[in-house]
C-alpha positions as CSV (number, residue, x, y, z in Angstrom):
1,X,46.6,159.0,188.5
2,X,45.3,161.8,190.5
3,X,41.0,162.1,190.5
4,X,39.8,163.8,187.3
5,X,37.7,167.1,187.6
6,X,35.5,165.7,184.4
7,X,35.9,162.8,182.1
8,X,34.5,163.6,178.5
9,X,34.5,161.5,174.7
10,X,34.0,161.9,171.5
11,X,34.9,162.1,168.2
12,X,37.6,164.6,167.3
13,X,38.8,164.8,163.5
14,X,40.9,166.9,161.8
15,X,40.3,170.5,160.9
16,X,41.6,172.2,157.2
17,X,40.6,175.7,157.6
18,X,41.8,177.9,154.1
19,X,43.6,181.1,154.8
20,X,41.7,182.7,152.4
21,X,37.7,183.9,152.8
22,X,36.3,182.4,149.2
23,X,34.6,179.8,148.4
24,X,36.1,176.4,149.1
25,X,36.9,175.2,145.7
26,X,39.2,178.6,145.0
27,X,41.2,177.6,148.2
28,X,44.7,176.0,147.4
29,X,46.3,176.5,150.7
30,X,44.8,175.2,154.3
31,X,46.2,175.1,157.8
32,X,46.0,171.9,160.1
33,X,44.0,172.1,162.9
34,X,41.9,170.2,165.0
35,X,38.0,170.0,165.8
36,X,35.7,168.1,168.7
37,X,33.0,169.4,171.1
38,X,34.0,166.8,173.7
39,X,38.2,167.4,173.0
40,X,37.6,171.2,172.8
41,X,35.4,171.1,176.6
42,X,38.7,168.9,177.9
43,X,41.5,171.4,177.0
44,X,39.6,174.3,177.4
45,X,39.2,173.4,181.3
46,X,42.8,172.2,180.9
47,X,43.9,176.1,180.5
48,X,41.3,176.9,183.0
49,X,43.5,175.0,185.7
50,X,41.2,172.3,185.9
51,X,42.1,168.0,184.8
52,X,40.5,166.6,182.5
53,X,39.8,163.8,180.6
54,X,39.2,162.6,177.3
55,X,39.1,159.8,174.8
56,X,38.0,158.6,171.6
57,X,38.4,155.6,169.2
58,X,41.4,157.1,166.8
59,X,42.2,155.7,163.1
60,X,45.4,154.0,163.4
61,X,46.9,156.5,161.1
62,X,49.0,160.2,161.2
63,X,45.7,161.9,161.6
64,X,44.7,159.9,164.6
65,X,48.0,160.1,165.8
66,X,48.8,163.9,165.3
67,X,45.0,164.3,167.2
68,X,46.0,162.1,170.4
69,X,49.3,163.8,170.5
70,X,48.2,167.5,170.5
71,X,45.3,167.2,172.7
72,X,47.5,165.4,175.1
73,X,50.0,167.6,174.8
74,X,47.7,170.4,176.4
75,X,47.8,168.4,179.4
76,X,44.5,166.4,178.9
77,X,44.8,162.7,180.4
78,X,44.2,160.5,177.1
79,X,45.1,156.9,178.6
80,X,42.1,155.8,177.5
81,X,42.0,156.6,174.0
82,X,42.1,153.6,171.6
83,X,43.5,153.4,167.9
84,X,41.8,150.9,165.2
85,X,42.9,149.9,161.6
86,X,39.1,149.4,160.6
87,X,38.5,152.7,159.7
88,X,40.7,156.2,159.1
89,X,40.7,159.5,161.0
90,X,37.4,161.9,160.3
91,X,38.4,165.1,158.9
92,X,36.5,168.4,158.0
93,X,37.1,171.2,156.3
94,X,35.5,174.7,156.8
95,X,34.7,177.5,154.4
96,X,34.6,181.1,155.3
97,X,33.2,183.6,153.0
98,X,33.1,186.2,155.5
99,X,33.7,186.1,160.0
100,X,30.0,185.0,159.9
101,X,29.5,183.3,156.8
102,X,30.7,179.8,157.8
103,X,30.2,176.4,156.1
104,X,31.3,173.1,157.2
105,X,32.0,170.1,155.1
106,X,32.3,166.7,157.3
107,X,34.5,163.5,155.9
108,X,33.2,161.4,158.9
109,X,31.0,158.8,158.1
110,X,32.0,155.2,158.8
111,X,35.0,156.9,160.6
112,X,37.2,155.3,163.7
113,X,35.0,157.2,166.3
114,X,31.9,155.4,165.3
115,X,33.2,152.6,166.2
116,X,33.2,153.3,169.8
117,X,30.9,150.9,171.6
118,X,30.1,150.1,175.4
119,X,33.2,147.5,175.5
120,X,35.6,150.5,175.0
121,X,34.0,152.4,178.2
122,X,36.7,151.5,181.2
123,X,34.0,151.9,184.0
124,X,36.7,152.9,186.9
125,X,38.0,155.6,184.9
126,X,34.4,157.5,184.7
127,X,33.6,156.3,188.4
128,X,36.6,158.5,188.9
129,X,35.2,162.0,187.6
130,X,33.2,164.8,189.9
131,X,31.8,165.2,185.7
132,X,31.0,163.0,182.9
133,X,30.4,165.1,180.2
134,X,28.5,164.1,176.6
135,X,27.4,165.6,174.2
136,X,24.8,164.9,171.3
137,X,27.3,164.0,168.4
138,X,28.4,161.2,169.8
139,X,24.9,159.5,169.9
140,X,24.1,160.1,166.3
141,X,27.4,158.8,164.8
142,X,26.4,155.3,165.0
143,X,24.3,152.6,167.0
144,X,27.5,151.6,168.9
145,X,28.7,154.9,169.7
146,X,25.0,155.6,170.9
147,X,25.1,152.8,173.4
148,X,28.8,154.0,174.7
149,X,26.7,156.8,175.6
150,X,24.0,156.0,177.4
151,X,26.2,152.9,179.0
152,X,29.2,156.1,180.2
153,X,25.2,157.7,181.9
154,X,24.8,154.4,183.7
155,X,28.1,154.1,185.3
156,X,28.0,158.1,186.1
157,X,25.0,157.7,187.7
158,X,25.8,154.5,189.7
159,X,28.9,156.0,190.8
160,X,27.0,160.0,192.0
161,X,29.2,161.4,189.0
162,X,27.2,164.5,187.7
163,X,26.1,164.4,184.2
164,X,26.7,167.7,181.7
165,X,24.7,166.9,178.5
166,X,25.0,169.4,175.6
167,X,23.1,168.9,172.7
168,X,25.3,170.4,170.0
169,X,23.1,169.4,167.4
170,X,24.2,168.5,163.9
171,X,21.7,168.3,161.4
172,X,23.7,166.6,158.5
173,X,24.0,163.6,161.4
174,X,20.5,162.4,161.7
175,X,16.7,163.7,161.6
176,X,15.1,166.0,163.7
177,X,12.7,163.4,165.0
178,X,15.7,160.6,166.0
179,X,17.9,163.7,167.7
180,X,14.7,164.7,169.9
181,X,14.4,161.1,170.9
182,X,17.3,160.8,171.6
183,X,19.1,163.9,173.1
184,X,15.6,164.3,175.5
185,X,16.5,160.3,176.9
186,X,19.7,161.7,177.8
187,X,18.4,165.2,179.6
188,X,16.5,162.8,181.5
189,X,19.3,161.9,183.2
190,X,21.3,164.9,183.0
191,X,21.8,167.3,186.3
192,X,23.2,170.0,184.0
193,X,22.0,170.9,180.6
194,X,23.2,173.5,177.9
195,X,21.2,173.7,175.2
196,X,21.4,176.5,172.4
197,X,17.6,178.1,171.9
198,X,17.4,176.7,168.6
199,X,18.3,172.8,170.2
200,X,15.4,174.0,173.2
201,X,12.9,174.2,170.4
202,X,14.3,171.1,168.9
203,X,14.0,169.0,171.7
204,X,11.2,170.6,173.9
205,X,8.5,172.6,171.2
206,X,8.4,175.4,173.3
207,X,9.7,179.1,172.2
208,X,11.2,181.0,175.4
209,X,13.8,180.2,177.6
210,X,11.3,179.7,180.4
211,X,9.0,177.8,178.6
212,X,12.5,175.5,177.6
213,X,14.0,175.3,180.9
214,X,11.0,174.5,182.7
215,X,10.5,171.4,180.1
216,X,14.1,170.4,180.4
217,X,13.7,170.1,183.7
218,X,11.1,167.1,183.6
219,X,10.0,167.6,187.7
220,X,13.4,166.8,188.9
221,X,16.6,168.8,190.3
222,X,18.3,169.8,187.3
223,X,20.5,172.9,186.2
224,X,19.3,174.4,182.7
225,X,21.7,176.8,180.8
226,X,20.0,178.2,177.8
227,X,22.7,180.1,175.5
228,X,21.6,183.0,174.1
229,X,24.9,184.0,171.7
230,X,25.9,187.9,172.3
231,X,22.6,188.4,174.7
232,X,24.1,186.1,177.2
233,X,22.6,182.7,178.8
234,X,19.6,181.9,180.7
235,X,19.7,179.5,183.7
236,X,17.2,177.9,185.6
237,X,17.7,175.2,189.0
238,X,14.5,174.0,191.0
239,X,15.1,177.3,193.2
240,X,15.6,180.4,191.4
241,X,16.0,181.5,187.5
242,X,17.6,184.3,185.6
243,X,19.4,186.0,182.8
244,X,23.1,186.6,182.5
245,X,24.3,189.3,179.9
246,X,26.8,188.1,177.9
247,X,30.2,190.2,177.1
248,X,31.2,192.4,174.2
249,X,32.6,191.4,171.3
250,X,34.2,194.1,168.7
251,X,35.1,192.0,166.0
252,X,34.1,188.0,165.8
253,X,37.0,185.7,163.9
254,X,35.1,182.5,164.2
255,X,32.2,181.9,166.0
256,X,32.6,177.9,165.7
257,X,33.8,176.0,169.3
258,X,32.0,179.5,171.2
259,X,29.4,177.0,172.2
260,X,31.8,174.4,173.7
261,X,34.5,177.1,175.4
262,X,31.3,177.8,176.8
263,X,30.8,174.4,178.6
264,X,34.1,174.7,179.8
265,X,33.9,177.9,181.3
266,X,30.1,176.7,182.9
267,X,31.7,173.7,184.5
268,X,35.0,175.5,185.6
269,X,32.6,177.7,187.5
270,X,30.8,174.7,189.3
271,X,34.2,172.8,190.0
272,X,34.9,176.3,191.7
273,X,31.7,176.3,194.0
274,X,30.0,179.1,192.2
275,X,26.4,180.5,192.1
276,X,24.8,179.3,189.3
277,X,24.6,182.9,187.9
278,X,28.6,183.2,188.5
279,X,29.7,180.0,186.2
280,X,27.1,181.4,183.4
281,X,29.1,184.6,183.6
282,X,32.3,182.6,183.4
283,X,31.2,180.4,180.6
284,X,30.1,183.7,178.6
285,X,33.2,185.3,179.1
286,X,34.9,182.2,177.9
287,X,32.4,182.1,175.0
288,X,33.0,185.6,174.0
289,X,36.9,185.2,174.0
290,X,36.7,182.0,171.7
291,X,34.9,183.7,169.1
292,X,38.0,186.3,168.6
293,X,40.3,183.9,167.4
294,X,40.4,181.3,164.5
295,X,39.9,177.5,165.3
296,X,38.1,175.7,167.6
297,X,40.5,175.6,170.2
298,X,43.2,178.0,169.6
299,X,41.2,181.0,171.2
300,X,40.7,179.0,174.6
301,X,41.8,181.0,177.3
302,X,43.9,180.9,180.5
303,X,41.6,181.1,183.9
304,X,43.5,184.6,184.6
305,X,42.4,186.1,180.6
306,X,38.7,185.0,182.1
307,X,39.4,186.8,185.6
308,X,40.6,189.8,183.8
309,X,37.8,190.2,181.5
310,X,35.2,189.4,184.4
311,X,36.5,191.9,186.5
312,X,36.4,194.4,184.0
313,X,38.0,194.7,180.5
314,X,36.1,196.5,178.6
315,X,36.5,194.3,175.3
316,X,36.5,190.3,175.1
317,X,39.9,190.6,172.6
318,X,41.5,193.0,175.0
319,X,42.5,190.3,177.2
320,X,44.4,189.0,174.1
321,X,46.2,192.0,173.7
């Protein structure tokens, strides 16, 4: 197996997204789809000509199987990914009232991801990565998962792999208080993280995107991306700071997995030897292109739609015409 540009995992479940915009209850028919920050980072720098890989702890069962199968069939290594009859498949469902009024109803708890534990973490696989990336999900599904994370930070570190944490906080997860313990032990040890402003506040009590990065960055050499939504991102590195306008948009489809086509795009720039300031363009022109298209990952685009929008498109869904 050839080296792996970044290793990421995670919980991925099942997605039922109704084809009409009313309330959930009035929906009859749904289309199957599927739904992960980590899985959505992994084949989104799979069609931006980057390897990846990913893997999870799957319910032995045809949701766990129809997962495995479609993310690996984007081209995502999946080796490691493990199947267990102790508990099914997480699914989800979303409810759209309008392109910005979004819901999201989770069927997770006690699922097969949560039973992902430091034994299930094959250390010469990670060691393998120029990236381990985690996010803050997997921490708050259980104790064991939790430990898989912080045990995946050890062996990056021990082995110089660089660490992309993003907080993609969920709130029906876990408190407040428990997700800024935890998701600020992990910037710790970050070297790159991409926080929302809302997750900034969260974890640091400070307002501005200065006042955030400069707390994120805990005296050490880090990279802080701040993401902004249609104003662009922030960034901030031990040498220099700035803001990077982000692209427009004419009409959003679904704003959910922006945040993670982000990543993607963020880390495709730094596997590329960018400035800073160039991947944050390249992650908001990922970001912007996402949001065009329904699903978390069926709006993730090719590295020449990116090119083609960063050198000048006027629109983000004109590179989709």
């Amino acid at each position: 197996m050839k080296q792996l540009d970044v290793v990421t995992f995670g919980e991925t479940m099942v997605l039922f997204t109704p084809e009409q915009m009313v309330p959930l209850e009035y929906n009859h028919k749904f289309l199957k789809q599927i739904g992960g920050a980590e899985s959505n980072v992994a084949i989104g720098l799979q069609r931006l000509g980057h390897q990846a890989g990913w893997f999870s702890k799957l319910g032995d069962d045809p949701f766990g199987r129809y997962i495995h199968k479609f993310v690996r069939g984007e081209g995502v290594e999946t080796s490691r990914c493990l199947y267990t009859d102790e508990a099914p498949t997480g699914l989800f469902f979303k409810e759209k009232r309008s392109s910005t009024n979004i819901r999201v109803f989770y069927y997770r708890k006690d699922s097969a991801a949560s039973l992902l534990s430091p034994d299930d973490l094959d250390e010469e696989y990670i060691a393998g990565a120029k990236f381990l990336h985690v996010t803050g999900i997997t921490p708050a599904l259980s104790q064991a998962s939790r430990d898989a994370v912080f045990k995946a930070i050890e062996i990056a570190k021990k082995h110089d792999v660089k660490i992309v944490f993003d907080p993609n906080m969920r709130v029906k997860l876990w408190s407040h208080e428990e997700a800024r313990e935890v998701m600020s032990e992990i910037a710790k040890e970050a070297d790159i993280i991409l926080p929302g402003l809302d997750e900034g506040e969260l974890m640091t009590g400070r307002k501005t995107p200065e006042e955030i990065a400069e707390y994120l960055s805990f005296g050490q050499e880090k990279t802080i991306v701040i993401k902004l939504g249609e104003k662009g991102a922030y960034y901030h590195t031990s040498t220099e700071q700035g803001y990077v306008d982000g692209f427009k948009v004419a009409q959003i489809a679904d704003p959910v997995g922006a945040g993670d086509g982000f990543a993607a795009g963020v880390i495709s720039g730094l596997l590329r030897n960018e400035h800073v300031s160039q991947a944050v363009r390249r992650g908001n022109a990922v970001g912007a292109i996402v949001v065009g298209v329904n699903g978390d990952v069926e709006g993730l685009p090719t590295n020449e739609e990116v090119e083609q929008l960063i050198k000048g498109a006027h629109d983000a869904q004109d590179v989709l015409r």
